[in-house]
VEXTIZA-297683 format. One record per residue: x, y, z of N, C-alpha, C in turn. Coordinates in steps of 0.05 Angstrom, whole numbers, plus 5000, padded with zeros to 4 digits. Example, Ala and Ser with C-alpha at 12.3 -4.5 7.8 and 13.67 -1.06 7.14 Angstrom:
# residues 2
526448865156524649105156526449345156;525749555142527349795143525850015157;
//
This chain:
# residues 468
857828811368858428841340859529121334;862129141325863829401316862029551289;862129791287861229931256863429921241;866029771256868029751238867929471223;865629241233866729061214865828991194;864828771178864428731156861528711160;860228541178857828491180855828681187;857128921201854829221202855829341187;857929331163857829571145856629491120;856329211114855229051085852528901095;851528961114848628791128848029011148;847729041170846729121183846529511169;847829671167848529911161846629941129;846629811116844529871095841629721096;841129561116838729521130837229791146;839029851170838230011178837530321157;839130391138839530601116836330621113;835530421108833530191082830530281104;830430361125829330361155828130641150;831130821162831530991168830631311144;831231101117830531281100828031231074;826231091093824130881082823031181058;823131111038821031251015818331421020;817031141034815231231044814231421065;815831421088815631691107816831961089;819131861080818732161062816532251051;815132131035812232221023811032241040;810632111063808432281087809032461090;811632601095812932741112811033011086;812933061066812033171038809633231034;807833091037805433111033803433271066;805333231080803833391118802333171127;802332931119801632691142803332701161;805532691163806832751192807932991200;809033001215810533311218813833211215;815533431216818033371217819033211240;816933421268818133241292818233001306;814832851285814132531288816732451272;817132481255818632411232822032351246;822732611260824332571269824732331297;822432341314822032241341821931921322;821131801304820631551293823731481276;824131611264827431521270829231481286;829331661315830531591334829731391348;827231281343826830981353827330781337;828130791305828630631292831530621295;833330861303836630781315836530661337;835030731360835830681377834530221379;832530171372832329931362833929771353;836029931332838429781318839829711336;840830001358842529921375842829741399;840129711408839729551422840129251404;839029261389838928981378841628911374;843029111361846428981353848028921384;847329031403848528971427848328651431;844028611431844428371443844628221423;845928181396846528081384849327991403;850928171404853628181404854728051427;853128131454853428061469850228051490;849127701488847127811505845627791537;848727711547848327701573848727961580;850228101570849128421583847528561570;845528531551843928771550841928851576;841028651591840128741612841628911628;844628861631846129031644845029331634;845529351603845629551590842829731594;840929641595838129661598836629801625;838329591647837729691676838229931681;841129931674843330211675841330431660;840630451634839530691625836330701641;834830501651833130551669833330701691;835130651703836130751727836831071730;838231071708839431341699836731541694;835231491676833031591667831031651687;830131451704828331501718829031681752;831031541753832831751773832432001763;833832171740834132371739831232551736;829132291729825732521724825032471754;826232411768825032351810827032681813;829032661800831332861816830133181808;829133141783828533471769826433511781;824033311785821533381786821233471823;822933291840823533311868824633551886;827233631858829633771867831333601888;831133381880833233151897835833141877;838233401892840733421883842033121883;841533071917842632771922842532591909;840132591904839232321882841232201859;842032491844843132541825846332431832;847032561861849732421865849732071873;847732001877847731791891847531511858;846431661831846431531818849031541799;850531711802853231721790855131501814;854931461833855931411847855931061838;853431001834852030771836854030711803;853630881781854330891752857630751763;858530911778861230891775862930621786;860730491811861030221815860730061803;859530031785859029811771860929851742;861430051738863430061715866630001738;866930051759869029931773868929661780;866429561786866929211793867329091767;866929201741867629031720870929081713;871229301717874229321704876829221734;875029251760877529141775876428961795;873628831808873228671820872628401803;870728451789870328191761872328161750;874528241744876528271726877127861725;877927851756877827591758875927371755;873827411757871427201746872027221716;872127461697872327501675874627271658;877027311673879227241664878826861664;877126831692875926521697874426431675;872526591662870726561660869626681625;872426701606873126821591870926861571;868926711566866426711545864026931554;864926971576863027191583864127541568;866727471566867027731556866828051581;867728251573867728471585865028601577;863528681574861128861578862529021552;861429041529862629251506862429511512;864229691509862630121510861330101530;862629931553861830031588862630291590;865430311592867330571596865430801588;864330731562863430981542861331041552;859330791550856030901563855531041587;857530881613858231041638858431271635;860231411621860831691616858431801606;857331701587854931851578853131921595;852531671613850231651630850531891652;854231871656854132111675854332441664;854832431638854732701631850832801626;849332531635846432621633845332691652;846532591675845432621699847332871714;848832971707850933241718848933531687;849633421671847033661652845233671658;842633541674840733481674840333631705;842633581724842033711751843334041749;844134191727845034451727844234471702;842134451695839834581663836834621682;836834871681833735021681832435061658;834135061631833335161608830834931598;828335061592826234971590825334801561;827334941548827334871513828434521522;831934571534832234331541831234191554;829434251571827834041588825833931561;825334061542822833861525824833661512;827233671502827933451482828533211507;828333231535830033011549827732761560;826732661536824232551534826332211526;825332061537825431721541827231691523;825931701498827631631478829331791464;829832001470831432161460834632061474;833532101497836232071526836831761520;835031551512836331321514837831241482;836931431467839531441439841531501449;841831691465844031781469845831671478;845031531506847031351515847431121508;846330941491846430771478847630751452;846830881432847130991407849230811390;847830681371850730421371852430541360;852330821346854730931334857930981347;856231081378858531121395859730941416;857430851422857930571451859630491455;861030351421863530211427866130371428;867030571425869930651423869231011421;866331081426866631391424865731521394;867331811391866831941415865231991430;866832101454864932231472862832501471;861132571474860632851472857832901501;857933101509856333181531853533201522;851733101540849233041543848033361528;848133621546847333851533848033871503;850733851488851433921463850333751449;849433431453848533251435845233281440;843433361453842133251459839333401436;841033641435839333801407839233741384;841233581366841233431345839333251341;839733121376838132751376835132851362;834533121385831433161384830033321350;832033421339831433691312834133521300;834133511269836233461253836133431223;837533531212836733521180838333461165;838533191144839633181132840333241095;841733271085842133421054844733061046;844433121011845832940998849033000999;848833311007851833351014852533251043;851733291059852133061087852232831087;850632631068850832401054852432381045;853532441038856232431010858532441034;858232751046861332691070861932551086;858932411090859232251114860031921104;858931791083860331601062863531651060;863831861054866831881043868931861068;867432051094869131971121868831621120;867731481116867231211133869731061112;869231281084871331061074874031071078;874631291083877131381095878431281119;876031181135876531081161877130781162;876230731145876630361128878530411136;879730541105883530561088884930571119;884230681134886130861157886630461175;884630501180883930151200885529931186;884329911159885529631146888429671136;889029891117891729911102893730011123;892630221142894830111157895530061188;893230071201893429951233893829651227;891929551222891829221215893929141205;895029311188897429111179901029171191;899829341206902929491224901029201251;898729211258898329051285900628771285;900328611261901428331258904128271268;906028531260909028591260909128631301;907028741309907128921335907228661358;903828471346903928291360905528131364;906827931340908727811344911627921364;912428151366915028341376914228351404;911928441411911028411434910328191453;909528001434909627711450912427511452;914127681448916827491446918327611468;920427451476921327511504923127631505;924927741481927027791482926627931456;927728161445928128301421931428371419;931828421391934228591389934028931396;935429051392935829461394934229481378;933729461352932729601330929729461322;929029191330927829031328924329211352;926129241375923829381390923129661390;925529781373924830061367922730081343;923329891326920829901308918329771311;917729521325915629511343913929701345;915529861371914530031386913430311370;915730371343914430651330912130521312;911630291308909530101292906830111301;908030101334904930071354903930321353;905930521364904330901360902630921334;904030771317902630871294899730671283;900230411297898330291296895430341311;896430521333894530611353891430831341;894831021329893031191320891131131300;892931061279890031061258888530811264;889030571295886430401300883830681296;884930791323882530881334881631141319;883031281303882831511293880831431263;881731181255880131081235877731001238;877030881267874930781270872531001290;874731341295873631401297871931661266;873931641260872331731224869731531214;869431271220867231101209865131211230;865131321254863831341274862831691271;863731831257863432061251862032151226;862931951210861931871186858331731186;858631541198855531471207854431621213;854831751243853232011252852932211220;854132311203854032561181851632411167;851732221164849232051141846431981159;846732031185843932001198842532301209;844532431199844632801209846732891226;847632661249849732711268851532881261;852433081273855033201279857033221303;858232941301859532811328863032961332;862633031360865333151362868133081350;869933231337872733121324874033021348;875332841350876732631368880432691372;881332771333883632801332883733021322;887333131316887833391306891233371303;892233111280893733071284895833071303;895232911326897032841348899532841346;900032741321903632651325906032911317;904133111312905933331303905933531327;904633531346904933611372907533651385;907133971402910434041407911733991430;908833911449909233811479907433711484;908033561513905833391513903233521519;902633701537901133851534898833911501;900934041484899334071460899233771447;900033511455898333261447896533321459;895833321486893233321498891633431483;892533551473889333801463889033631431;890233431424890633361393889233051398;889932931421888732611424887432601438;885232421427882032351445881632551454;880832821435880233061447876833031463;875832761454872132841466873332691497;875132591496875332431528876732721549;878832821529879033061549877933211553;876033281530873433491540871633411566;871833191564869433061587871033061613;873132961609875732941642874433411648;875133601626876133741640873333831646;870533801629868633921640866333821660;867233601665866033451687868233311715;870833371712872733371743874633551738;875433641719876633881720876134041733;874134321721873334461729871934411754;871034281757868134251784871134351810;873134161799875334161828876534441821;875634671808876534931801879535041791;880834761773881534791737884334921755;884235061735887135271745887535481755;884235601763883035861773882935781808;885635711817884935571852888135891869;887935791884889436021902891835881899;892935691905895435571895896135371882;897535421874900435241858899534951861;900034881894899234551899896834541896;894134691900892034591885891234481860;891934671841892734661812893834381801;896234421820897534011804895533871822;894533881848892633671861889933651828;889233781830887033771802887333731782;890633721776891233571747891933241767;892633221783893332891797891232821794;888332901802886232801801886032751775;885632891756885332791723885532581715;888332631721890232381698890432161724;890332101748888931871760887631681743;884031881746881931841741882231721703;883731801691884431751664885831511663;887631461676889131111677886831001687;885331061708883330921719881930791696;880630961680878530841670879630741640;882230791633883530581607883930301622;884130191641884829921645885029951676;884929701682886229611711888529511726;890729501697893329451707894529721719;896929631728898329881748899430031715;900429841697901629971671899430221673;897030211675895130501659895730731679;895830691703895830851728899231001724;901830831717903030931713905031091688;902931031669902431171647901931371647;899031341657898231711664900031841680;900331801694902431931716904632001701;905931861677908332011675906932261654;905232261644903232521623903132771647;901932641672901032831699904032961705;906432871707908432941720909933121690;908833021667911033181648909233531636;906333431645905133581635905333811663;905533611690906333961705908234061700;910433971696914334061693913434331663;911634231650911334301621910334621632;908134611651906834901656907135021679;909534911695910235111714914235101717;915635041690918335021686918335201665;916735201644917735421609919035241600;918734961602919534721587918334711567;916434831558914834711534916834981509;916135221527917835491513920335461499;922235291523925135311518925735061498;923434841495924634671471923834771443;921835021445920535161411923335291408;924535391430927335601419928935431408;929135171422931335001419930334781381;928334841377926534731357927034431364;926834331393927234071393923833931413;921834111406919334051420917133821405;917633751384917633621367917933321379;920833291377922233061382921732951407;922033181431921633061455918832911454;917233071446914932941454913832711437;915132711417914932311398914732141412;918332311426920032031441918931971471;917232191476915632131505913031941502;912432051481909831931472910031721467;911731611444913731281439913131081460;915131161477915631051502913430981513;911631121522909931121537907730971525;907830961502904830711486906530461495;908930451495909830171502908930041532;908930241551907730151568904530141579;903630261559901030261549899930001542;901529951521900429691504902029411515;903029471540903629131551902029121579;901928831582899928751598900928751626;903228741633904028891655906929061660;906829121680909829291689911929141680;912428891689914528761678914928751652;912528651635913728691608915028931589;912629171603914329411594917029501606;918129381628920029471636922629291612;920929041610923428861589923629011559;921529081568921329151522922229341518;922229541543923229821537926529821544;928129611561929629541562931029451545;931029261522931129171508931029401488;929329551480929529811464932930011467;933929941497935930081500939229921509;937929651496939929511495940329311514;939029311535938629181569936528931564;938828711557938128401568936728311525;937328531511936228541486938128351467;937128121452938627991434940028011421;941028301417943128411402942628661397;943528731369943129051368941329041340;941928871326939928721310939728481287;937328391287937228191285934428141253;936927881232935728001202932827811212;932127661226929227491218927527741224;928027911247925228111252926028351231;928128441218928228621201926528501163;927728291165926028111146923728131148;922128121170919028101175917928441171;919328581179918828811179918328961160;920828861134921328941104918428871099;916928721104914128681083912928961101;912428981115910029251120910229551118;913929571106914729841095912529961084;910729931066908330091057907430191074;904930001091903430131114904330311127;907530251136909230471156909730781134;910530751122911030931101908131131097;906230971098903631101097902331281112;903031061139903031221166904231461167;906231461170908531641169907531961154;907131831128905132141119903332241131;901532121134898932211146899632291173;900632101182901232251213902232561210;903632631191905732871192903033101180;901533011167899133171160899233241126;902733151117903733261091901333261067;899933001070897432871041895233131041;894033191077891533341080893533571064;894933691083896034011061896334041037;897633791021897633730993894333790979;892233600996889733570988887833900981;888734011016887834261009888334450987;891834430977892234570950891334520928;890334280920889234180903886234090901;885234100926882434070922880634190897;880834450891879434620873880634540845;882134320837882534250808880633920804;878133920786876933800780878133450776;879533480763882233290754883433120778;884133220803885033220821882333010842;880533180838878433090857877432790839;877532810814876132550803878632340811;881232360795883332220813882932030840;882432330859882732150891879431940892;877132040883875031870882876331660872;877231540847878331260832879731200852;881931290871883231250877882331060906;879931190912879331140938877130900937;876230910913874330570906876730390908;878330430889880430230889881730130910;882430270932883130240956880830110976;879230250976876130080988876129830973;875729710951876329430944878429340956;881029370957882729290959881929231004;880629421012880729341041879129161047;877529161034875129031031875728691037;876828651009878428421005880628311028;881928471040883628441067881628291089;880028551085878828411109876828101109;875628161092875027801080877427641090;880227651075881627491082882827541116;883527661128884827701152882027661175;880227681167877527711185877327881201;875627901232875328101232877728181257;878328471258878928551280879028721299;877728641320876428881342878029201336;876929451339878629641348879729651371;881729771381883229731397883029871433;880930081418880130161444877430071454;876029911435874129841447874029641464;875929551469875829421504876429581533;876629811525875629941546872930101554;
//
């Protein structure tokens, strides 16, 4: 079950609230029947309860999966500290990393047989977690941290239904002090509401309704020139604010339970190379690529040149690896790995700021490249992108898909701002006029009704990264 859909944000999400912020433990708390830290330790069992339960709601032939795995992890790592069994520690990442590989490329085929079973939800995600617990856990002496890494602290973590499904990511040490100490105020309440609503608007008004135009374009065999160029700038844009929206609801939850979960984005699309996308998209997945195989393989601090790109090959491998199991993800990354070395050992990134054309290149790299992202194999991206340049393409264009298109001018139009950042800078100038701020509140119920209502009618629909 998503925090994006209807049923955990109007049922489950004000149940748990209803839990979490029972009246009554406050007045214990208030009064010195409990302490802060029972107080705290009894909420993190009342999240982590939810999350278990919404899993095996959702799916419940794996919660045992899910279950074993954090056993494993857990009890491994108190054999490994208490032992000094380094091995142990490798031997259970090892173990982590098979089983998140037989689902994405040996099961793939029972899966595909066998379609009601579904993929394992926030495998990708929990894996990562589990291993950023057991890599913190074998290089922390710090004694403070050794008290919070208690059962249930560690199994919020990697569980945590906030994040499971689609992120972000954040490292076992930086989260693990919140899980254990945390405090929340009505102003964290308030920002963290207002992120989730924002993350709606972002999901429903306009990923969802750029998706409809994408799917149809993409499932057809043949497009016109103009027909797959807009597609394709539909899908970038549909991408982003999927996941960028759903990661605001996910950020937003965490602010209302105390959480302060890592920022994910930093407007990507205004990026001058690909490089500085990197540092702007799924910033918690690159934090984790560079501080857990990055660095370990010694980053950019190595004696040569070919080391350096060998340690970025490893990366962005390891990065197609774990978005999917088609060859499309593997050679996706690779073209990020090959543009991002040209970028830092050519003055390619330098010579397009002179040329003020660093901008553009990297749209049109970026463009491209979700196209072969978002099809299900090599062939198709080779037709669609083909077809984008005129090769084997129905024409140059064609009025039924420009007709279809004319209805979602809003959403795109919408996109389009936000992506460029123009609304936030506007927002910032005007924040401090009273008038202004009551405005965008009306503005933003109205819009929350209005998604609301979408989604009733359209029902629900998965985020987009959470099938990986």
């Amino acid at each position: 079950m998503s925090i994006s859909s209807l049923l955990f944000l109007c049922v489950f999400f004000p149940l748990i609230l209803l839990f979490y912020y029972c009246p009554i433990l406050n007045v214990l708390k208030n009064n010195g029947r409990i302490s802060p830290v029972f107080l705290t330790s009894l909420r993190n069992i009342i999240l982590l309860a939810a999350g278990l339960g919404m899993y095996a709601l959702a799916q419940p032939l794996y919660i045992p999966l899910l279950i074993l795995s954090l056993l494993l992890n857990y009890f491994s790592v108190r054999l490994m500290t208490r032992f000094r069994l380094r091995v142990l520690g490798t031997v259970v990442i090892i173990a982590d990393v098979l089983v998140l590989f037989f689902f994405k490329y040996i099961g793939l085929a029972f899966l595909k047989a066998a379609p009601s079973y579904g993929f394992p939800v926030g495998l990708s995600f929990f894996t990562f977690r589990e291993i950023s617990y057991v890599i913190d856990s074998m290089n922390t002496d710090d004694d403070k941290q050794k008290e919070n890494r208690g059962f249930i602290n560690t199994a919020l973590y990697i569980t945590c239904f906030i994040t499971i499904y689609a992120g972000p990511l954040g490292s076992y040490n930086k989260e693990i002090g919140q899980i254990s100490s945390r405090e929340t105020d009505p102003g964290i309440i308030y920002t963290g509401l207002l992120r989730i609503v924002i993350g709606i608007l972002k999901k429903v008004l306009i990923a969802d309704s750029l998706m409809q135009f994408v799917n149809l374009c993409f499932a057809a065999n043949s497009l016109s020139v103009v027909a797959a160029w807009v597609a394709s700038v539909f899908y970038t844009l549909e991408l982003y604010f999927d996941f960028s929206g759903y990661t605001d609801i996910a950020i937003g939850i965490g602010n209302v339970f105390g959480f302060k979960f890592s920022e994910n984005f930093d407007l990507p699309y205004t990026a001058v190379s690909i490089c500085d996308f990197w540092k702007r998209w799924h910033i918690s997945l690159t934090k984790w690529f560079t501080e857990y195989i990055y660095f370990p393989l010694g980053g950019s601090r190595v004696r040569t040149h070919k080391r350096h790109i060998f340690n970025l090959f490893v990366v962005w491998l390891c990065t197609g690896i774990w978005h999917g199991s088609g060859m499309n993800y593997i050679i996706w990354a690779m073209i990020y790995f090959l543009f991002q070395t040209i970028e830092k050992y050519t003055g390619l990134e330098s010579k397009l700021k002179k040329l003020h054309l660093g901008h553009f290149y990297t749209l049109m790299l970026v463009n491209l490249n979700w196209v072969i992202f978002r099809c299900e194999t090599m062939n198709q991206a080779i037709r669609f992108i083909g077809n984008m340049f005129g090769y084997s393409a129905s024409g140059f264009m064609d009025r039924a898909s420009m007709e279809a298109a004319r209805h979602y001018l809003l959403p795109f139009i919408l996109g389009i701002l936000f992506a460029s950042g123009l609304p936030q800078k506007l927002h910032g100038r005007f924040v401090s006029s009273t008038l202004y701020r009551n405005t965008v509140r009306i503005a933003l119920i109205l819009l929350f009704a209005v998604s609301v209502t979408m989604m009733i009618s359209r029902g629900y629909t998965a985020p987009l990264y959470g099938s990986f």
